[in-house]
C-alpha positions in Angstrom: 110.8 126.7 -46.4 108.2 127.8 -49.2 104.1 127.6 -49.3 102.1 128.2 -52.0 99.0 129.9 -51.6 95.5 130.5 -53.9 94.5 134.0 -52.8 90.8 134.6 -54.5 89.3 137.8 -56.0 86.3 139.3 -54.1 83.5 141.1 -55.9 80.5 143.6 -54.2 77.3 142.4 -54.6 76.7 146.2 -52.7 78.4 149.4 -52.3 77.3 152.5 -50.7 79.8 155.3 -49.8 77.8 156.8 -46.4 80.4 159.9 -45.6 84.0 160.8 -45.6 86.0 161.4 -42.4 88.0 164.1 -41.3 90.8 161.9 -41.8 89.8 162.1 -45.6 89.2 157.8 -45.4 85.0 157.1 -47.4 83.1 155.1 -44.5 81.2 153.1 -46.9 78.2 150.3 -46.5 79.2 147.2 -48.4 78.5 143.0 -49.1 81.5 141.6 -49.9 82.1 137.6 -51.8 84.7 135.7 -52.8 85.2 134.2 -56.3 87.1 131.2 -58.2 89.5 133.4 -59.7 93.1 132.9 -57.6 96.4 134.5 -57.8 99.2 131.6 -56.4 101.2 133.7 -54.1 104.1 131.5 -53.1 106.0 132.7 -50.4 110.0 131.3 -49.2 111.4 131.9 -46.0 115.5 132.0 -46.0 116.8 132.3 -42.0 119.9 133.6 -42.9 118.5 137.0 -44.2 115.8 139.7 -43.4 115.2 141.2 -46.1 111.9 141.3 -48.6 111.5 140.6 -52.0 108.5 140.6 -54.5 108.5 139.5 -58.2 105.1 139.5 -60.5 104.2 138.0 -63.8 102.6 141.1 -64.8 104.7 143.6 -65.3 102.5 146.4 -64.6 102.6 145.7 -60.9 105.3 147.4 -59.1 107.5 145.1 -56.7 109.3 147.4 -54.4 108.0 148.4 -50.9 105.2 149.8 -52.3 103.2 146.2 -53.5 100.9 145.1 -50.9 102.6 141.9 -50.0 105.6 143.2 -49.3 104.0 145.7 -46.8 102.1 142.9 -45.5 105.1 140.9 -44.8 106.6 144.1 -43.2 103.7 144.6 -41.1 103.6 140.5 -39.9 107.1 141.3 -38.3 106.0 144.2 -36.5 102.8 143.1 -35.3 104.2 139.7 -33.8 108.2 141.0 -32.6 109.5 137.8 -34.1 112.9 138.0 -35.1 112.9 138.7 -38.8 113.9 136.5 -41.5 114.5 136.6 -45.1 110.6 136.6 -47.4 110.5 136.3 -50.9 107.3 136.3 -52.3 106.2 135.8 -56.0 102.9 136.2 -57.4 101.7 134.6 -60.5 98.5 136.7 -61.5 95.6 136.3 -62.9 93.3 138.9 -60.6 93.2 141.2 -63.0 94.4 144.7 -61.5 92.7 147.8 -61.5 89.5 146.3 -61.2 88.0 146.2 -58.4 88.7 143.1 -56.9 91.0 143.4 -54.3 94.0 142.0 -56.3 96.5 143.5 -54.1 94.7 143.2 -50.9 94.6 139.3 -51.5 97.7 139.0 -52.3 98.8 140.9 -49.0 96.5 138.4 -46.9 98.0 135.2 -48.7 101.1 136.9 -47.8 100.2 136.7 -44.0 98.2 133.5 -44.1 101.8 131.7 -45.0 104.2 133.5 -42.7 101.4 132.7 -39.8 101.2 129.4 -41.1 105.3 128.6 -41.3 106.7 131.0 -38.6 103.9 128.8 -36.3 103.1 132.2 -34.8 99.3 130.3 -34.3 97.7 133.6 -34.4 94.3 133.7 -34.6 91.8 135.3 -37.6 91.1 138.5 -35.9 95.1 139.0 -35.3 95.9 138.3 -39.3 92.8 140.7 -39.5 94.8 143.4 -37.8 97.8 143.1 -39.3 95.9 143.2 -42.9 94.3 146.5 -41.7 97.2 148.1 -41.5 98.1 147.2 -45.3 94.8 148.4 -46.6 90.7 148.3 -45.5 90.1 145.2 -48.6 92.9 143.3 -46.7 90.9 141.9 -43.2 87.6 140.8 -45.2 90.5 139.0 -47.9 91.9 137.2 -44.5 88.2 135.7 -44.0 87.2 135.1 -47.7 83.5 134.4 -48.2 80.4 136.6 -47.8 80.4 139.4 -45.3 79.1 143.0 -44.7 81.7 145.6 -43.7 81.0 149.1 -42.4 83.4 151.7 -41.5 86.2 151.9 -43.8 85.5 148.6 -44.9 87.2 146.9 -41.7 84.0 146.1 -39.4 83.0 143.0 -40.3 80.1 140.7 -39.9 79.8 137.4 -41.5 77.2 136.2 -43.8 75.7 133.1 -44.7 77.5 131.4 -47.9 76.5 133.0 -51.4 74.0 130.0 -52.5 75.2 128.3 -55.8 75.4 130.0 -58.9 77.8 131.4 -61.8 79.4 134.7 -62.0 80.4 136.2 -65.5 83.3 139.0 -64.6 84.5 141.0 -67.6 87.6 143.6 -67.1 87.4 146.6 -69.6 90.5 147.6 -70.6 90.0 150.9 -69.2 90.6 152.1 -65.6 88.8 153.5 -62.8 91.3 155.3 -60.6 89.8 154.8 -57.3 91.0 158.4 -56.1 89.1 159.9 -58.8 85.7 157.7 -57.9 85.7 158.9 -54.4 85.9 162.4 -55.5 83.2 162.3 -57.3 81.2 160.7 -55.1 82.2 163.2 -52.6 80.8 166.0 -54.9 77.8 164.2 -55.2 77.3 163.8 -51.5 75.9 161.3 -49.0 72.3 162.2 -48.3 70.8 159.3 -50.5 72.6 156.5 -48.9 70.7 152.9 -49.9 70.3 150.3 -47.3 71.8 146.9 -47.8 69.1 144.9 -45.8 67.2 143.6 -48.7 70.4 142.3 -50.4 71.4 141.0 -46.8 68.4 139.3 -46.5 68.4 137.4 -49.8 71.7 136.2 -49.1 70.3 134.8 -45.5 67.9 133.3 -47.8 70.1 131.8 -50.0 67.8 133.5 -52.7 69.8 134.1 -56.0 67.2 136.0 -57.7 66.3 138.3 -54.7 70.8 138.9 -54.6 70.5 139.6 -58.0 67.4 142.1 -57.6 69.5 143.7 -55.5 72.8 144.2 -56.3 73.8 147.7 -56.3 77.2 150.1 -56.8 77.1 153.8 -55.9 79.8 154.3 -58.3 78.4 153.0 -60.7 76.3 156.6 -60.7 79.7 158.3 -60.2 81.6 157.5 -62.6 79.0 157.2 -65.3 80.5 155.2 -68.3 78.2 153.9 -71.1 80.6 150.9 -71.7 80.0 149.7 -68.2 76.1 150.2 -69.3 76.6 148.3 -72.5 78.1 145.0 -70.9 75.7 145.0 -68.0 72.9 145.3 -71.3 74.5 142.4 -72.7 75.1 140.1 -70.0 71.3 140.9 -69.1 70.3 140.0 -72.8 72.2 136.4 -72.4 70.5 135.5 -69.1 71.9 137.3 -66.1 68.9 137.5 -63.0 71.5 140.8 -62.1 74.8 142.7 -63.1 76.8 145.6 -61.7 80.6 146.9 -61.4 82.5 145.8 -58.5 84.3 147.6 -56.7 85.7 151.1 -58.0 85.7 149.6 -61.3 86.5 148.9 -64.1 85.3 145.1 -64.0 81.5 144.1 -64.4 79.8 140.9 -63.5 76.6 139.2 -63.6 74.8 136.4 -61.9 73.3 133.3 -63.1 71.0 130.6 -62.4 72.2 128.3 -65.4 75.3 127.7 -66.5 74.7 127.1 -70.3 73.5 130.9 -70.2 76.9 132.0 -68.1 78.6 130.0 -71.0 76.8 132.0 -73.4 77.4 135.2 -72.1 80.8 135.0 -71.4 82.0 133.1 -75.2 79.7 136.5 -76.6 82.0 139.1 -74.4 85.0 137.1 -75.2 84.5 138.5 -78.8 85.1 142.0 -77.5 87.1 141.1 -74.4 90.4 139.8 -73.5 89.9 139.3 -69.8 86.4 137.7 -69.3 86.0 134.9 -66.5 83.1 132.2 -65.7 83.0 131.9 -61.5 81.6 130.3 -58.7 81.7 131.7 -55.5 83.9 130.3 -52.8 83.5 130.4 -49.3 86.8 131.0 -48.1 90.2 133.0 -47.8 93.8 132.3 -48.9 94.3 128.5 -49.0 97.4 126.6 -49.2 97.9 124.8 -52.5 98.2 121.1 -52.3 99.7 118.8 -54.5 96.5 118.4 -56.5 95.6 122.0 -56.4 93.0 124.1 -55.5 91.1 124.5 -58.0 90.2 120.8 -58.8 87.8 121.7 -55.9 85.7 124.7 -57.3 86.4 123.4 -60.9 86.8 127.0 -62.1 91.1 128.9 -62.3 
């Protein structure tokens, strides 16, 4: 038994980490979308085994018990005391990783989508959303796909209208952000300035994209402090974007905009410096199976 299943990238449109917990997990204030980028995570069931196996076409991800989907199959099994069964799961990728956009966690809640879906365990969104918390805090919001705020560690979530139509220019740097490192800076900084998101909220209730784009914002962008990161935002502002900011922890950057001739523009001119540059859409949904036709004939963007 095998499924197939396009697990999308998110991006923040706002991050603000609000305080740390004794615990030593950030609480942080965030808006979280979807986008037409999609790892195919195909996962196989054999009966006559119980044992988990990951493979990756990118190399640099590791594919022991330490990758994300294979905890998330790991966790399915405990959460719903099935019987356990053989999982094999292989990712073809194209999230890029270190990034800031949940390229693990998505893959983990494809991962859980498909055993739900062909173990016929008919568990509902907020159960896959527990088991993905247990993997990691991107994981639950991946489960539910399009535009939400989360509070907490990232797990409380309330659902937002859909992102209204535009394009989305993502460019990965082919530097990293270590996410550890971001969160210690922003711890030295402290959490006395914390922004509010209700401006950002409310152009999305709106369905305003140039009151979204007024307003996107990353507190680690002020953390971390990188001049490239400042340079592509300068450029994709110069070629059109209504907004642009890093996603995430980093290293990826992306901007918003009204016309797709200008998105074109932008992303051939970053191509010329970039290797891993992407023209979006939004979507406004999770992991979906693949069908014969594919995905992505419905968004018109891979």
């Amino acid at each position: 038994m095998r499924m197939t299943v396009a697990a999308p990238a998110k991006i923040n449109l706002f991050l603000d980490i609000t305080g740390r917990r004794s615990d030593g997990y950030h609480l942080i204030n965030t808006v979280m979308q979807t986008v037409s980028l999609f790892d195919d995570v195909t996962v196989t069931i054999d009966k006559s085994r119980e044992d988990i196996s990951v493979s990756c076409t990118d190399d640099e991800i590791p594919c022991d018990s330490t990758n994300t989907a294979y905890a998330a199959a790991e966790e399915f099994f405990e959460y719903t005391e099935i019987p356990r069964v053989g999982v094999s799961v292989k990712i073809k990728k194209r999230i890029p990783s270190g990034a800031g956009m949940a390229g693990g966690s998505t893959d983990a809640a494809a991962v859980i989508f498909a055993l739900n879906e062909m173990l016929e365990t008919d568990l509902g969104m907020e159960e896959l959303a527990e088991i993905g918390e247990n993997v990691g805090a991107d994981v639950p919001f991946c489960i539910y796909g399009g535009t939400m705020s989360a509070g907490g560690i990232g797990t409380i979530l309330s659902p937002l209208p859909d992102m209204p139509d535009c394009y989305i220019v993502i460019v990965k740097p082919e530097f990293k952000v270590s996410t550890k490192d971001a969160y210690e800076k922003s711890d030295s900084v402290g959490y006395e300035n914390c922004k509010s998101s209700e401006a950002l909220t409310n152009a999305v209730c709106n369905g305003n994209v140039e009151a979204i784009s007024d307003n996107l914002y990353n507190k680690f962008e002020e953390v971390v402090d990188i001049d490239e990161i400042s340079d592509i935002k300068a450029l994709m502002k110069k070629y059109g974007a209504a907004g642009e900011v890093m996603t995430g922890s980093g290293s990826a950057v992306f901007g918003i905009f009204e016309d797709k001739s200008d998105a074109d523009d932008c992303r051939q001119k970053l191509e010329e410096y970039y290797e891993k540059v992407y023209l979006l859409k939004p979507v406004p949904h999770g992991p979906k199976q693949i069908s014969s036709g594919g995905i992505f004939g419905m968004f018109g963007e891979e």
